[in-house]
LOMAR-789326 format. One record per atom (N, C-alpha, C): residue number from 1; residue in one letter; atom name; x, y, z. Coordinates in steps of 0.02 Angstrom, whole numbers, plus 32768, in hexadecimal, padded with zeros to 4 digits. Layout:
// LOMAR-789326
seq|type|atom|c1|c2|c3
NUM|a|CA|X|Y|Z
...
***
This chain:
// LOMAR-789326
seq|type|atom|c1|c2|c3
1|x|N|8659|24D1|3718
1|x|CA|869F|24BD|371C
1|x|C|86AB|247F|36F1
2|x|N|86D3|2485|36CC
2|x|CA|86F9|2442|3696
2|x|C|86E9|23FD|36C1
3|x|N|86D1|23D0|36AC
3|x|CA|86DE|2394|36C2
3|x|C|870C|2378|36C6
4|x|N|873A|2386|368B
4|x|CA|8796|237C|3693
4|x|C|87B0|2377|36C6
5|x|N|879C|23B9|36F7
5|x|CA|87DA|23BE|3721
5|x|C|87D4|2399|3773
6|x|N|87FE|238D|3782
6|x|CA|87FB|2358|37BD
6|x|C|87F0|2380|37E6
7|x|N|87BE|237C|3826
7|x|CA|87C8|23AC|3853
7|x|C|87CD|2382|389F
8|x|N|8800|239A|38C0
8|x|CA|8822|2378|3917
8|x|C|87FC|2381|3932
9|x|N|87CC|235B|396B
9|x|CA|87B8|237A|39AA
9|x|C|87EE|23A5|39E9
10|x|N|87E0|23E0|3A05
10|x|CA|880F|23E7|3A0D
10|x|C|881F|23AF|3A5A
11|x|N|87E7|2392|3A66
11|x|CA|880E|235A|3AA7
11|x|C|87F9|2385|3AE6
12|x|N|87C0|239D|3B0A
12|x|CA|87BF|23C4|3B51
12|x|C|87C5|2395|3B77
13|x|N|87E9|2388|3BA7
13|x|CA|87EA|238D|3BED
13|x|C|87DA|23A0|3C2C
14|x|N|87E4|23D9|3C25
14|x|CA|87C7|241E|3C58
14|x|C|87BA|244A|3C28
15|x|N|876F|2459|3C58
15|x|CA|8731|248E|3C4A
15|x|C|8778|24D3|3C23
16|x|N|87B1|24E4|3C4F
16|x|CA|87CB|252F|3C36
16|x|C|880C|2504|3C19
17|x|N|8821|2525|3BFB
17|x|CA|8869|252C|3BF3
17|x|C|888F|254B|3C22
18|x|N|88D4|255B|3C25
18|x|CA|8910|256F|3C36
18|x|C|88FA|25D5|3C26
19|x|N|88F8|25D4|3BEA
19|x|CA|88F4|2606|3BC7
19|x|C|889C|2622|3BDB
20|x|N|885E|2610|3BD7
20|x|CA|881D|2628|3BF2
20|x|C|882D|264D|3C47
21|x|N|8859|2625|3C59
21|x|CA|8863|2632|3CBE
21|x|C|8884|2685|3CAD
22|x|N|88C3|268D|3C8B
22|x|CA|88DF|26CB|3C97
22|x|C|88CD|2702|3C5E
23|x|N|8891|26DE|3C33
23|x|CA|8871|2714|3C18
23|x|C|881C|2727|3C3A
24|x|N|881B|270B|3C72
24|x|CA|87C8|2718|3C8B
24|x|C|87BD|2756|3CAC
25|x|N|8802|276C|3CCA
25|x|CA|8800|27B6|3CDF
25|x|C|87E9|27DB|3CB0
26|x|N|880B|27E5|3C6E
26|x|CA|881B|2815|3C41
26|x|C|87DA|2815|3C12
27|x|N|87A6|27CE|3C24
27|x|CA|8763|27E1|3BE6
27|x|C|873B|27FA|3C28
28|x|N|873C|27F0|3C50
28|x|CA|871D|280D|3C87
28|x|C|8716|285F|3C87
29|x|N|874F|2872|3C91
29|x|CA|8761|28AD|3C7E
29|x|C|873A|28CA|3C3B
30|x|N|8745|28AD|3C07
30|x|CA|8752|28C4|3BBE
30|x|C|8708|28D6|3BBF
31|x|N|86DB|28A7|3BDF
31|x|CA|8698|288C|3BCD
31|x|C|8680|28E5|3BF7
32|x|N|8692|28E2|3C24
32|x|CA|8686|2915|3C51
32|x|C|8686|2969|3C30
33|x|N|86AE|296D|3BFF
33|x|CA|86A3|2994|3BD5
33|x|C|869F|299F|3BB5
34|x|N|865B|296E|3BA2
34|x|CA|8623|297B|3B52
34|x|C|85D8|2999|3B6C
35|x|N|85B0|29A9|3B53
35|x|CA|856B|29D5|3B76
35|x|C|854E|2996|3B8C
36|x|N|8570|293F|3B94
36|x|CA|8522|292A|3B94
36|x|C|8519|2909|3BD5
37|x|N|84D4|28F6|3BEA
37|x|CA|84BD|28F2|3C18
37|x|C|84AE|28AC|3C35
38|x|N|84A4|289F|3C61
38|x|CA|849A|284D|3C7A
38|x|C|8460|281B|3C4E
39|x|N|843F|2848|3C29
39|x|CA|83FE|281E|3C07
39|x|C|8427|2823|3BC4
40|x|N|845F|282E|3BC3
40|x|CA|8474|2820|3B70
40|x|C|847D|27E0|3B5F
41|x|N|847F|27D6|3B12
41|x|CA|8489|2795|3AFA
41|x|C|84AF|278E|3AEE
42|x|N|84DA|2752|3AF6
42|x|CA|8526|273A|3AFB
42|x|C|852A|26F9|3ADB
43|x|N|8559|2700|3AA4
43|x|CA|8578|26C7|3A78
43|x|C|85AB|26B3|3A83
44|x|N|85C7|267E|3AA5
44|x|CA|8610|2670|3A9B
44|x|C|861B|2646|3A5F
45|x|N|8644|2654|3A2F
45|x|CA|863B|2631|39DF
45|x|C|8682|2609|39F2
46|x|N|868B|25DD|3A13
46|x|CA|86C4|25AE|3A2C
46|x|C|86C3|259B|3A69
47|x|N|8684|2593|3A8E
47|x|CA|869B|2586|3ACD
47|x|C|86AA|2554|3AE7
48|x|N|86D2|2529|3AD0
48|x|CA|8700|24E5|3AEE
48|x|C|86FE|24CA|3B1D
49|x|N|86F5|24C2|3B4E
49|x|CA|86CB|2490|3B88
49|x|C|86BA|24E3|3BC4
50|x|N|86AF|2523|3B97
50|x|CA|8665|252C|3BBF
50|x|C|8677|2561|3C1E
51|x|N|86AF|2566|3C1F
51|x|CA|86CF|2585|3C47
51|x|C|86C8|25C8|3C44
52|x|N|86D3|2602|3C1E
52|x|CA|86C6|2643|3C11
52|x|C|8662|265E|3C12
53|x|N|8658|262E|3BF9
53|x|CA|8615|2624|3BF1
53|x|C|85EA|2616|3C30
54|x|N|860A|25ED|3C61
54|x|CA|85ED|25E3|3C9D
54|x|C|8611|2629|3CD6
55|x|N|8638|2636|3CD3
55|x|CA|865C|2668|3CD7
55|x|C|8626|26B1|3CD2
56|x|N|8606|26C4|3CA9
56|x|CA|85DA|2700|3C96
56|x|C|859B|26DF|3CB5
57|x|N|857C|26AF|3CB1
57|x|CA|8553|2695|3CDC
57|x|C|854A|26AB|3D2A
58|x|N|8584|2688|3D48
58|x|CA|8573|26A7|3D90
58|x|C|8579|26ED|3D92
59|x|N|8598|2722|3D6D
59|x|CA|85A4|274F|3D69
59|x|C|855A|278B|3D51
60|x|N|852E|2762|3D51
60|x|CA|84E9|276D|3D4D
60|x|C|84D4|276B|3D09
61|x|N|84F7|2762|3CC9
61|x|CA|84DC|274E|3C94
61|x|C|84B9|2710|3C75
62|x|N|8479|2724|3C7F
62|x|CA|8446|2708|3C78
62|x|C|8437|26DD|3C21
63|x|N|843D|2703|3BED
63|x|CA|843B|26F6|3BA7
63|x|C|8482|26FB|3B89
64|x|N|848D|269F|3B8E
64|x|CA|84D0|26AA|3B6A
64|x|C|84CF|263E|3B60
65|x|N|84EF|2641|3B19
65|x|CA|84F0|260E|3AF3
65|x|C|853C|25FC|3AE1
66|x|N|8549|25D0|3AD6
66|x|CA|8591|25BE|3AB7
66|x|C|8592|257D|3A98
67|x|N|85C5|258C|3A68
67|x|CA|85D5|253C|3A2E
67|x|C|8603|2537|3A28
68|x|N|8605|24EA|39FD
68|x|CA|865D|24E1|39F5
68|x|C|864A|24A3|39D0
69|x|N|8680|24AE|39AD
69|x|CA|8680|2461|3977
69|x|C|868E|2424|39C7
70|x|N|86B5|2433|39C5
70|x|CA|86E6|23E5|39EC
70|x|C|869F|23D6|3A32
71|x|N|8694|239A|3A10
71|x|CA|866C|2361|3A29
71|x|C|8679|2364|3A71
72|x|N|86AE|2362|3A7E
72|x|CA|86C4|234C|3AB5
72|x|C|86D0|2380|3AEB
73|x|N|86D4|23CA|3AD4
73|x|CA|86C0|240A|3B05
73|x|C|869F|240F|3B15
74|x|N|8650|2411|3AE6
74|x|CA|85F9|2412|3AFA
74|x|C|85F5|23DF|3B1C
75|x|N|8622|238F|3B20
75|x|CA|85FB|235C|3B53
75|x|C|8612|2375|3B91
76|x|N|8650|2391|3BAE
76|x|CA|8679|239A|3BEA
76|x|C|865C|23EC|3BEC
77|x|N|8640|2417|3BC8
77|x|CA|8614|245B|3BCF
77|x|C|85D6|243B|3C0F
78|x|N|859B|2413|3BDE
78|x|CA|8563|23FD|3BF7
78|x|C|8570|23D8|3C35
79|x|N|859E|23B3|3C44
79|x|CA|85AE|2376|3C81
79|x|C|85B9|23BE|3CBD
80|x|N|8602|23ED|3CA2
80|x|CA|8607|2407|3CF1
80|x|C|85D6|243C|3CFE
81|x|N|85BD|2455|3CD7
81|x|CA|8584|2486|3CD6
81|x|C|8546|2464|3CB7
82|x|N|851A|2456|3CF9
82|x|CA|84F0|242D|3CDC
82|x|C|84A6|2458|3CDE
83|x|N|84AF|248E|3CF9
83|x|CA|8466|24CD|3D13
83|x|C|8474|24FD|3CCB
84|x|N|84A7|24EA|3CAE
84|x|CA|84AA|251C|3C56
84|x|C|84B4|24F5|3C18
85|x|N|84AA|24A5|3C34
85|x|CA|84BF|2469|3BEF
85|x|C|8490|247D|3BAE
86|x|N|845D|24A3|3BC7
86|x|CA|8435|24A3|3B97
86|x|C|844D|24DF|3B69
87|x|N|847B|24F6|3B72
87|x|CA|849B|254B|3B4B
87|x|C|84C5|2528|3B20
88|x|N|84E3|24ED|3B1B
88|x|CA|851C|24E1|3B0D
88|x|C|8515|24BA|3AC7
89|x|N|851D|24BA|3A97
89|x|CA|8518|2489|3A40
89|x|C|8552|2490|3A1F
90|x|N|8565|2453|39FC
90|x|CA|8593|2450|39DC
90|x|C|857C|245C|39A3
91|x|N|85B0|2496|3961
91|x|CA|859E|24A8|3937
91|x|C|85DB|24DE|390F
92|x|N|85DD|24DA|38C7
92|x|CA|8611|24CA|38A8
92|x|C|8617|252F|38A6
93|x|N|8656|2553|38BE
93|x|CA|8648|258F|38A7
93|x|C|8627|25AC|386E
94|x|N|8642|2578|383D
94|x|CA|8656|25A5|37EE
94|x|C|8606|2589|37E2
95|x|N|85C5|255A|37FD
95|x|CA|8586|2569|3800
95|x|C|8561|25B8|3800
96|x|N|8557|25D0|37ED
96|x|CA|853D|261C|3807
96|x|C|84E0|2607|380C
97|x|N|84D5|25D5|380B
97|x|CA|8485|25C2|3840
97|x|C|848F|25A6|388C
98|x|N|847A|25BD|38C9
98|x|CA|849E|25C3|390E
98|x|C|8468|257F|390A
99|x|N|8483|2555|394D
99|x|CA|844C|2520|3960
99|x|C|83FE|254B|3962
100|x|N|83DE|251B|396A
100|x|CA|8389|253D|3958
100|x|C|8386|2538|39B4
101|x|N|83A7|2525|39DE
101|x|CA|8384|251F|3A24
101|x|C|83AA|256C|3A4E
102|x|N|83E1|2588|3A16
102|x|CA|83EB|25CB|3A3C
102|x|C|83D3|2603|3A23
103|x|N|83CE|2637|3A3D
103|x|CA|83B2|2685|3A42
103|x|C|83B0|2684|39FD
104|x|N|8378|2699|39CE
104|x|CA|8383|26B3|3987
104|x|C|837C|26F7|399D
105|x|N|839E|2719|394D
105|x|CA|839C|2750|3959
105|x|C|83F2|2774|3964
106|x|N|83FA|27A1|3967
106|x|CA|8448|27CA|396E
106|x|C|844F|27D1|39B5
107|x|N|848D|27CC|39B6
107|x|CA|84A3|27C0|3A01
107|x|C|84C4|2805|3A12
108|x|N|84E0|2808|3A63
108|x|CA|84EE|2853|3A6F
108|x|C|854B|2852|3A72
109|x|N|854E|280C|3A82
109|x|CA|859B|27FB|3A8E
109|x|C|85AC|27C8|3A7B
110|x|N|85F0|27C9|3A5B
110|x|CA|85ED|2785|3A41
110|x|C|863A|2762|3A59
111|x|N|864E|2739|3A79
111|x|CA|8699|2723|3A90
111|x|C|86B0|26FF|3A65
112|x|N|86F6|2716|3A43
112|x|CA|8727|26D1|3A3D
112|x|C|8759|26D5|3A4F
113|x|N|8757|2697|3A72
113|x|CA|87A6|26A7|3AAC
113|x|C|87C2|2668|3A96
114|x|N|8803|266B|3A77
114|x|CA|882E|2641|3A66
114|x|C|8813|2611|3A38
115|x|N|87FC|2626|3A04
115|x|CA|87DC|25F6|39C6
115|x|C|87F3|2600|397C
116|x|N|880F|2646|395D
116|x|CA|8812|265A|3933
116|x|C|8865|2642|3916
117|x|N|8881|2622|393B
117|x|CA|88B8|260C|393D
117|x|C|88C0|25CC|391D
118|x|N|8882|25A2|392A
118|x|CA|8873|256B|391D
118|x|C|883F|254B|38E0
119|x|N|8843|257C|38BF
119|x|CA|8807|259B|3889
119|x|C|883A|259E|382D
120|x|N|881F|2569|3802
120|x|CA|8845|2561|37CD
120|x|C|882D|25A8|37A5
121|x|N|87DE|25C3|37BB
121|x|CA|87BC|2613|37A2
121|x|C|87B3|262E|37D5
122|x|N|87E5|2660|37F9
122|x|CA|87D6|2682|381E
122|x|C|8791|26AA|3804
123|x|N|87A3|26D3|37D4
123|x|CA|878E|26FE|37A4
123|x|C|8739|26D8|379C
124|x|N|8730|26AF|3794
124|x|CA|86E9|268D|3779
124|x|C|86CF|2691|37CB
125|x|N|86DE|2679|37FB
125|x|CA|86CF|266F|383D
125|x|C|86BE|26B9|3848
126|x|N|86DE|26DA|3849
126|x|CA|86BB|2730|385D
126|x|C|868B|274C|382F
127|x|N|869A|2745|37F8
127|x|CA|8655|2746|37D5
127|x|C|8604|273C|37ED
128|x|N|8619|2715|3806
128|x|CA|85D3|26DF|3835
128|x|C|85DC|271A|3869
129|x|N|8602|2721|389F
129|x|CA|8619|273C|38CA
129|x|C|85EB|277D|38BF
130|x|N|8606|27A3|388B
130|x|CA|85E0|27DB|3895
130|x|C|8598|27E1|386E
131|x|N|858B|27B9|385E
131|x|CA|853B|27A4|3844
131|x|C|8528|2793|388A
132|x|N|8538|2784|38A7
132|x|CA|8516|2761|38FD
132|x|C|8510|279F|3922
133|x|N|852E|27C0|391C
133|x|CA|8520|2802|3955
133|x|C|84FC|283E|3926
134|x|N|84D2|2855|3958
134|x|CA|84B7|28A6|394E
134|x|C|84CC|28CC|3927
135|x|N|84B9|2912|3910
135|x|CA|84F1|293E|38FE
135|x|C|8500|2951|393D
136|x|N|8534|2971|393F
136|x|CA|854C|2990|396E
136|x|C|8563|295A|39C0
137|x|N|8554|2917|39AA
137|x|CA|8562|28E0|39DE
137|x|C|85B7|28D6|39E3
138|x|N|85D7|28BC|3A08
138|x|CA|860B|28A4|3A28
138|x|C|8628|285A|3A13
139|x|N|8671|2872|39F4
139|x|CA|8685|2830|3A05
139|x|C|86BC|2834|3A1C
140|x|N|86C6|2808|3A60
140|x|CA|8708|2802|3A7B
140|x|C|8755|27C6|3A73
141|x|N|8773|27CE|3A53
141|x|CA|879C|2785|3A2E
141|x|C|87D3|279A|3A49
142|x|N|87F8|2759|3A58
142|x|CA|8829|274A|3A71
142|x|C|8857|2724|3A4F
143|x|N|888B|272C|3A40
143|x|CA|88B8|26E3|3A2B
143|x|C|8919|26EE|3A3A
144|x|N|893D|26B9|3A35
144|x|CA|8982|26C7|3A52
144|x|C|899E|2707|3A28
145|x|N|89B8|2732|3A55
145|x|CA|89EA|275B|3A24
145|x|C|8A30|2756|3A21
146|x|N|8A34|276A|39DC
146|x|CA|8A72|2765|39AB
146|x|C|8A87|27B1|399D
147|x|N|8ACC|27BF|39C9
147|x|CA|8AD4|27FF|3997
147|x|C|8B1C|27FF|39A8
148|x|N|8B4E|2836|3995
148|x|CA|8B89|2838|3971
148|x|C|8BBC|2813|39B3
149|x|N|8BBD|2821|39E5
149|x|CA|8BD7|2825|3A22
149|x|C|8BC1|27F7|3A30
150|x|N|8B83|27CE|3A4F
150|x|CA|8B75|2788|3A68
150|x|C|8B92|274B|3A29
151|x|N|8B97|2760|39E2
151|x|CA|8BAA|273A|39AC
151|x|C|8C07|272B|39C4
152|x|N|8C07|2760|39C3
152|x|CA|8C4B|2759|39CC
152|x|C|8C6F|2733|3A13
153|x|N|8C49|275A|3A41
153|x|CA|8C64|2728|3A89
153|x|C|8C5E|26F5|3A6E
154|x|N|8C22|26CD|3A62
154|x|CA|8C1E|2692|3A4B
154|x|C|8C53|2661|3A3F
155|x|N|8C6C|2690|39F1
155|x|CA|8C9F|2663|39C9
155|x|C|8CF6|2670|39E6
156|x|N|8CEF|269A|3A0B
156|x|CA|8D4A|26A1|3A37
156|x|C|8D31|2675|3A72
157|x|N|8D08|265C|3A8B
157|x|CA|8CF8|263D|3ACC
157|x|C|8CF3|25E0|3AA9
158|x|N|8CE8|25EA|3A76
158|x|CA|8CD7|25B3|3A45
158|x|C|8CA4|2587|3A58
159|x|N|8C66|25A9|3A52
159|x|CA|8C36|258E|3A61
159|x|C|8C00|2586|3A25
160|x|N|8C24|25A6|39F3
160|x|CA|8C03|2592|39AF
160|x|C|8BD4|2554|39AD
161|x|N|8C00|252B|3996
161|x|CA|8BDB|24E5|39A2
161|x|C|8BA8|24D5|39D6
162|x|N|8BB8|24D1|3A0C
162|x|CA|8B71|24D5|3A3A
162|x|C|8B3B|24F9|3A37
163|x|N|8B50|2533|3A18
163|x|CA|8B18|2572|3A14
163|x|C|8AE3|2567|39EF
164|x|N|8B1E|254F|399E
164|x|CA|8AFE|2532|3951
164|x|C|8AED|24EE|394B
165|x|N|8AC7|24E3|397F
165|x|CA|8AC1|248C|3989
165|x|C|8A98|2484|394E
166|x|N|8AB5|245B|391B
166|x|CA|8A8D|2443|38D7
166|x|C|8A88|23F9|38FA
167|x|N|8A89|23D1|3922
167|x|CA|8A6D|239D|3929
167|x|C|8A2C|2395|3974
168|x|N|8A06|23C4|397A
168|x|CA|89D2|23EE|39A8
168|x|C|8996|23DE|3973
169|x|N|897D|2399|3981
169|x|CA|8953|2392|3959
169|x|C|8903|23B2|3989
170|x|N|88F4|23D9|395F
170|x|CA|88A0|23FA|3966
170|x|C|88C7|2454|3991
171|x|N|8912|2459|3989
171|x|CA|8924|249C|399E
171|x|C|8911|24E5|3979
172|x|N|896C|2507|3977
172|x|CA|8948|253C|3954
172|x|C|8987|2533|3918
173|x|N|8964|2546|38E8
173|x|CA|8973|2562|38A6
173|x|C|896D|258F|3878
174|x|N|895A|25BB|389C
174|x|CA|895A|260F|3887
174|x|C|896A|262B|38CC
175|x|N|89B2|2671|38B0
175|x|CA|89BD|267C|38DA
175|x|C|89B8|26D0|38DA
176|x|N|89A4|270E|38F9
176|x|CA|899E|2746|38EE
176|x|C|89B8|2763|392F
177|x|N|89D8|27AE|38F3
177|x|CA|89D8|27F0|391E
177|x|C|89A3|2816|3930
178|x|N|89AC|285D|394A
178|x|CA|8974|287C|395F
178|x|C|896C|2896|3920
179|x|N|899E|28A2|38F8
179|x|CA|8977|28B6|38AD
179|x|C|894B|28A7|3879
180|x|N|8968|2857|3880
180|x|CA|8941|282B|3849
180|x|C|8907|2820|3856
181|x|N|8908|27FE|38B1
181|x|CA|88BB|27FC|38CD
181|x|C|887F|282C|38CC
182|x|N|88AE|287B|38C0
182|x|CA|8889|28A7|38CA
182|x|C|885B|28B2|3877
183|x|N|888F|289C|3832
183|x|CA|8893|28A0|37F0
183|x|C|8847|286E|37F5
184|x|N|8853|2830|380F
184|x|CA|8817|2803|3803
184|x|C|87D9|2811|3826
185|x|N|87DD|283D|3859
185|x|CA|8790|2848|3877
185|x|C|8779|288F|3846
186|x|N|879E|28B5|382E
186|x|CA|879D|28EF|3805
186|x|C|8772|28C4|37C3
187|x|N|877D|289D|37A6
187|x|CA|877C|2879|375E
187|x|C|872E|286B|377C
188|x|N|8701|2844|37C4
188|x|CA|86C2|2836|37D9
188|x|C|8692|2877|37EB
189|x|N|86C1|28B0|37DB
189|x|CA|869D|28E3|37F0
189|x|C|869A|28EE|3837
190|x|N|86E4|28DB|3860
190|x|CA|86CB|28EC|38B1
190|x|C|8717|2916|38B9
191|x|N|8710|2945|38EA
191|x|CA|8742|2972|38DA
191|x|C|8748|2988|393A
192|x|N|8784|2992|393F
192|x|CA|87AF|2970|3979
192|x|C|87A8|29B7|39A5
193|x|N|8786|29A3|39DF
193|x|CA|876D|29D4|3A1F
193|x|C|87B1|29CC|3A3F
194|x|N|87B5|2985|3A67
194|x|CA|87F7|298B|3AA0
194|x|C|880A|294C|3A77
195|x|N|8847|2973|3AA2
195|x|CA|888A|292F|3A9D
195|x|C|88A6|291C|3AD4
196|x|N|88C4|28EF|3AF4
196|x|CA|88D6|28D0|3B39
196|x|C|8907|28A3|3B30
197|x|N|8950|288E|3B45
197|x|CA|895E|285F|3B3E
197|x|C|895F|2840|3B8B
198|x|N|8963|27F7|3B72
198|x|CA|8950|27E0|3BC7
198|x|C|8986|27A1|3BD7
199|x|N|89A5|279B|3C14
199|x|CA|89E8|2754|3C20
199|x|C|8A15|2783|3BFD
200|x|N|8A30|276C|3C3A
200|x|CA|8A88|2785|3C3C
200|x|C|8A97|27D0|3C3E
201|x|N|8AD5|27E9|3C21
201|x|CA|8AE1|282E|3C2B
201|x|C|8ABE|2867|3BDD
202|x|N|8AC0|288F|3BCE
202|x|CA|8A99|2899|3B95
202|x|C|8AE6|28A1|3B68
203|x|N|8AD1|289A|3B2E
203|x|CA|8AD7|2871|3AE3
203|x|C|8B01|2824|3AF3
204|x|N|8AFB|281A|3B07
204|x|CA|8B0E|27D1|3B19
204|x|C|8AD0|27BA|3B3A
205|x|N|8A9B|27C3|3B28
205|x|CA|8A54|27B4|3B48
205|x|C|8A40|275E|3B31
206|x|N|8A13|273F|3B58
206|x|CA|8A08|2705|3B38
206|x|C|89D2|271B|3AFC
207|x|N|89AC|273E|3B1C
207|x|CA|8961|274B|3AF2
207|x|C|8946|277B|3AEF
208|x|N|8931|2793|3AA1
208|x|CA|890F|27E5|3AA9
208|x|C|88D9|27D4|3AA8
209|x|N|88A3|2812|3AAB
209|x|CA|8859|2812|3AAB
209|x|C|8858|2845|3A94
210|x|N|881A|284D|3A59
210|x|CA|8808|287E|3A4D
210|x|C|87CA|288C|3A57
211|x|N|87A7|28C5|3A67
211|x|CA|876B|28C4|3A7A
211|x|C|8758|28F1|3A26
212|x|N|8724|28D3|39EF
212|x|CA|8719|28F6|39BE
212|x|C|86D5|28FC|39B9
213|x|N|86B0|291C|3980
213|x|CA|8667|2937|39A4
213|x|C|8644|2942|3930
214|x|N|8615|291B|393F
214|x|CA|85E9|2912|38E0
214|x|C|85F6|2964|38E6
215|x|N|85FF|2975|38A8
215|x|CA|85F7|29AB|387D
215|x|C|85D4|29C3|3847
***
């Protein structure tokens, strides 16, 4: 990544977000229908203070790792989960060498839930993405959706401005439909099993997921 470019912490607080709480049903689910099994290996390539991640843990997943640039997720990851601090490293996506203290080797599943939004290369970040998984491995991504009807409530409700917060320092700045998102995991070679949208009523959803799978 350019040295140029400035990059925000995004600032955690709490282990989840707003947005992790009413999407934990739906990877639960999603996760539920891929072939893999409790001894699979699990990447979360954003996991921000570590919530989704502890989340598949009690849930009996045993082999599972997560990163994140922001300093300050991995310290509030390791503090409230202190029996998995050791899963947890900070580390730059657009790196494609994983910390040396997690699983080498291809993984069976890989999460990004609400990161690709926040990503100046989406496109470079999945790259890595699907170099990290198996053939035939899983990746499940999440991020806000945008499509003709939620765009529009938006701007007759006039919520533009709040929506398009350009002063959200370490927010999001890429923003996608189910097409485009679908265009950019297509371009990494991962090609789209399920789709889900999750919050609120559907196409006025907060957040899609797609569940996509190496090819």
């Amino acid at each position: 990544m350019s040295s140029g470019l400035i990059i925000k912490d995004y600032g955690w607080e709490q282990p989840a977000t707003c947005a992790h709480r009413y999407l934990l049903q739906d990877i639960d689910e999603m996760i539920r229908q891929t072939s893999i099994g409790r001894d699979a290996k699990i990447l979360d390539a954003g996991c921000g203070g570590g919530f989704i991640l502890k989340e598949l843990y009690e849930r009996g997943h045993q082999n599972i790792w997560g990163f994140d640039l922001s300093e300050s997720g991995i310290h509030l990851a390791r503090q409230t989960y202190p029996e998995i601090k050791d899963r947890f490293e900070i580390h730059d996506a657009y790196s494609v060498n994983l910390p040396k203290s997690f699983q080498q080797g291809k993984y069976d599943l890989i999460l990004s839930i609400e990161v690709v939004e926040h990503l100046y290369s989406p496109q470079e970040y999945l790259r890595n993405v699907s170099f990290w998984l198996k053939e035939g491995g899983f990746l499940l991504i999440s991020t806000p959706y945008h499509g003709f009807l939620k765009n529009l409530g938006t701007i007759i409700l006039g919520k533009f401005d709040s929506h398009f917060n350009p002063f959200w320092e370490g927010g999001h700045i890429k923003f996608f439909s189910k097409n485009t998102l679908n265009d950019t995991l297509k371009k990494s070679g991962l090609r789209q099993k399920r789709f889900r949208g999750s919050g609120r009523m559907p196409y006025f959803w907060k957040s899609m997921l797609i569940l996509a799978q190496k090819v």
